[in-house]
N, C-alpha and C positions, 0 to 999 in steps of 0.2 A: 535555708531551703532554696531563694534564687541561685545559690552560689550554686549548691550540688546539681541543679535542674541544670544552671549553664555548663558544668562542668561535665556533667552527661554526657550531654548533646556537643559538649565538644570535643570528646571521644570518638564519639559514631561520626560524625562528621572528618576526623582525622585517620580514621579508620576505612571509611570511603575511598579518604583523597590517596592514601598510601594500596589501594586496593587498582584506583586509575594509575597509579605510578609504577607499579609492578607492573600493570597489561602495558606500558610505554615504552619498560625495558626492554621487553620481551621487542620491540620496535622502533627503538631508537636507540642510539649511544648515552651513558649515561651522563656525559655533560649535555646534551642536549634538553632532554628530558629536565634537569635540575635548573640550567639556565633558562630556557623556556616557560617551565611553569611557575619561576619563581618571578620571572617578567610579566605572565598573565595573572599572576596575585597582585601586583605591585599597580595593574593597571583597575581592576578589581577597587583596590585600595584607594587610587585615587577618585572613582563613581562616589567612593562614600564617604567624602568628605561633606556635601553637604550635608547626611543625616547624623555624623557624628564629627560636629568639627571642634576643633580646638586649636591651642595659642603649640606652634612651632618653635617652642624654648630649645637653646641650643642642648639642654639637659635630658630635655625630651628625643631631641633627633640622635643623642649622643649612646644612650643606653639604648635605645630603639636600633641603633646603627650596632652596638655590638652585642645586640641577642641575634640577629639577622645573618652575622657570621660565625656566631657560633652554629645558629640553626643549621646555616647552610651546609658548613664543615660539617657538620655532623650526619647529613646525608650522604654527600660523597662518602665518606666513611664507614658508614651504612651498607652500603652500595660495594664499596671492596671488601670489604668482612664476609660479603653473601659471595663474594667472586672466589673466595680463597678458602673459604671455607664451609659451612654446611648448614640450613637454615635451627637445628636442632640446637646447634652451640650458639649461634650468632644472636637471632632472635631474645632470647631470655634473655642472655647479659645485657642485650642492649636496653631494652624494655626495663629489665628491672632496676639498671644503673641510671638511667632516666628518672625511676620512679621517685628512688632511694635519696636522691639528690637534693629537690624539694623539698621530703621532709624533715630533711634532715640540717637543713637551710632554716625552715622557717621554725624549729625548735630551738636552732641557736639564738637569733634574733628574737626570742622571747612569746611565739605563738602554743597556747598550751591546749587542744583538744579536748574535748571531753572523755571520761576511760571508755566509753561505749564508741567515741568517733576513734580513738587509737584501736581499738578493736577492728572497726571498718579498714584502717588504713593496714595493720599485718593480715588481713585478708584480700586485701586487694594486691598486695604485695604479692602473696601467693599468686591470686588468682592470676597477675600478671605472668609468672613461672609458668602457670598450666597451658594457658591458651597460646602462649610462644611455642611449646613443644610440640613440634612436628616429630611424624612419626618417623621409624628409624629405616635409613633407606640402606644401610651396610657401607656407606664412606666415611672415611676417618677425619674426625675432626679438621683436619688441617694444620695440623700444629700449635702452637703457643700464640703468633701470629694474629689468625683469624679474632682468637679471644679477646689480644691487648686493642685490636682493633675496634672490637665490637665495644669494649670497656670503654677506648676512645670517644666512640658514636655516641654512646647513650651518655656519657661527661658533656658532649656538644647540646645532644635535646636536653640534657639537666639545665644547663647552662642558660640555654635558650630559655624556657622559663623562670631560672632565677632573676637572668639581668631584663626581663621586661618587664617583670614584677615591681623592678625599681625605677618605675617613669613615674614623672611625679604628676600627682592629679590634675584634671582640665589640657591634657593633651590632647584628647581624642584619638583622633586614626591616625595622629602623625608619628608615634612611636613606630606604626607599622608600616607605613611609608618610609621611613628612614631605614627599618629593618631591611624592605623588600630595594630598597637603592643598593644599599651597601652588598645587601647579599647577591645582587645581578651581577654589580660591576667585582666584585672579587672572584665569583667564581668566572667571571668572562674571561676576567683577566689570566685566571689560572689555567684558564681554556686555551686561550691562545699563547701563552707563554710556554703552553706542553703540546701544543701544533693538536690540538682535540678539535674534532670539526662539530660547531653547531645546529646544523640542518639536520632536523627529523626525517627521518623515513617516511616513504607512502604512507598513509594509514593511523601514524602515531601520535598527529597535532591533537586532533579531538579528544585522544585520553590524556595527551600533555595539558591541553586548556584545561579541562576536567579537572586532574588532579591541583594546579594551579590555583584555581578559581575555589576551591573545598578548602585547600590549605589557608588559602588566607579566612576563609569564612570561620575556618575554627580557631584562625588566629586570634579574629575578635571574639568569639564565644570566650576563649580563654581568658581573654585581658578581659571582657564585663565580667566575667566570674573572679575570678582574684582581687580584680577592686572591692570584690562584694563578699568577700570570701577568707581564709585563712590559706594559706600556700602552703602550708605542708599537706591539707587535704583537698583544694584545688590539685594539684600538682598531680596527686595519686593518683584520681579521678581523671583525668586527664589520660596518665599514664597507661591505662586500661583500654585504648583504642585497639589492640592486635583484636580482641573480642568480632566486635564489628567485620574487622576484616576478614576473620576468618568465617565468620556467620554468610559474610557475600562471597566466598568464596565457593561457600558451600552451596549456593542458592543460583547463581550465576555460571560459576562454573563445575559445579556438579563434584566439587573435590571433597572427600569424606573426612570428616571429625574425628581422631580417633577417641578414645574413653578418658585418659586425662586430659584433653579441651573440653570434653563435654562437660564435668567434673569446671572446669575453669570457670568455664560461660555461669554455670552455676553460681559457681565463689565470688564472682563480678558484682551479681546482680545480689547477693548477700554483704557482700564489699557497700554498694551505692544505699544500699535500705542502711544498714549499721549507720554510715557517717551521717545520713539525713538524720536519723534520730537522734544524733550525737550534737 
């Protein structure tokens, strides 16, 4: 029950921080926006060493260091799927090849659910389908492209979760310090190696800190729940953050729901009741 309660909550909280990052875009270039707030997680990261410290094993910094570039990548990637293509295609693949990944990981390596928590998990699968679809605005997919892209994106956030999941115990926060290093200095690098300029725009640090500062907060939500937890239904649970965001989209910025995300939101919250029972 701790596990599904952290894993909740660090949905809604990922769901938040991808909510300040969309208003960032909208306001900065997107190397900016990704370098910046993954600098303001990193700093974040280091405040909270003293409440969760642990021993800096190079195995810890090591996996720590490549969930952190997968994450990263998988933003960028994120980010031109939505550029080339159309939130209706992008969104679901991404979300639900994300999802798909985890559990699909922790059933190989011998984690076996109960049939009432697999139940939760193809519901949440779904529900993850519903609440990505946006409604249809008459622009054409974008090609083949957009899709391998977005395929790409959600392999990076799968990814992201599987290799953090493998830091081994009594690390603390340093798994996620060596994430948020490795993930600064790769995307800088790729920043300035394609002449991308890093300066935000007027107006767009406070939702860059914002989303920064959430992201990492749900990074450790994630990591206390999977030590305490099964990854193929962490991971799901996790995966269900679009919900959140579109719940504050709707509330904040007054953009309507159509009848399959309402329908979604539903299957979410039918999704998080199944696996807690399970």
């Amino acid at each position: 029950m701790t596990a599904v309660i952290l894993a909740t909550a660090c949905a809604a909280v990922y769901g938040t921080a991808d909510f300040l990052g969309g208003l960032a875009t909208r306001r900065a270039r997107v190397f900016a926006v990704v370098v910046l707030s993954q600098a303001a997680g990193l700093v974040l990261a280091l405040a909270l060493l003293p409440v969760l410290p642990g021993t800096p094993t190079l195995a810890t910094l090591a996996w720590g260091a490549a969930s952190g570039i997968s994450g990263a990548l998988a933003v960028l990637l994120f980010y031109q799927a939505l550029a080339t293509g159309v939130m209706s295609v992008v969104a679901p693949i991404t979300a639900t090849v994300s999802a798909v990944l985890p559990v699909l990981f922790g059933l190989a390596v011998g984690e076996r659910p109960s049939p009432v928590a697999l139940g939760g998990v193809a519901l949440a699968l779904l529900a993850v389908l519903l609440v990505s679809r946006a409604s249809s605005d008459g622009k054409a997919s974008g090609g083949y492209r957009p899709v391998l892209t977005s395929m790409a994106a959600g392999a990076g956030f799968g990814g992201f979760f599987i290799l953090l999941a493998q830091v081994p115990e009594g690390g603390g926060i340093w798994p996620l310090i060596g994430a948020r290093v490795a993930s600064v200095a790769a995307i800088g690098l790729l920043a300035l190696a394609t002449g991308r300029a890093l300066r935000p725009e007027s107006g767009a640090l406070p939702f860059i800190i914002g989303a920064g500062v959430l992201d990492m907060t749900a990074n450790v939500l994630f990591m206390l729940a999977q030590q305490r937890g099964m990854l193929s239904l962490v991971g799901v649970l996790v995966s269900l953050y679009p919900a959140s965001t579109l719940l504050l989209a709707r509330q904040v910025l007054g953009e309507r729901l159509n009848t399959v995300q309402v329908v979604g939101v539903g299957f979410t919250l039918g999704a998080v009741a199944l696996i807690a029972a399970g």
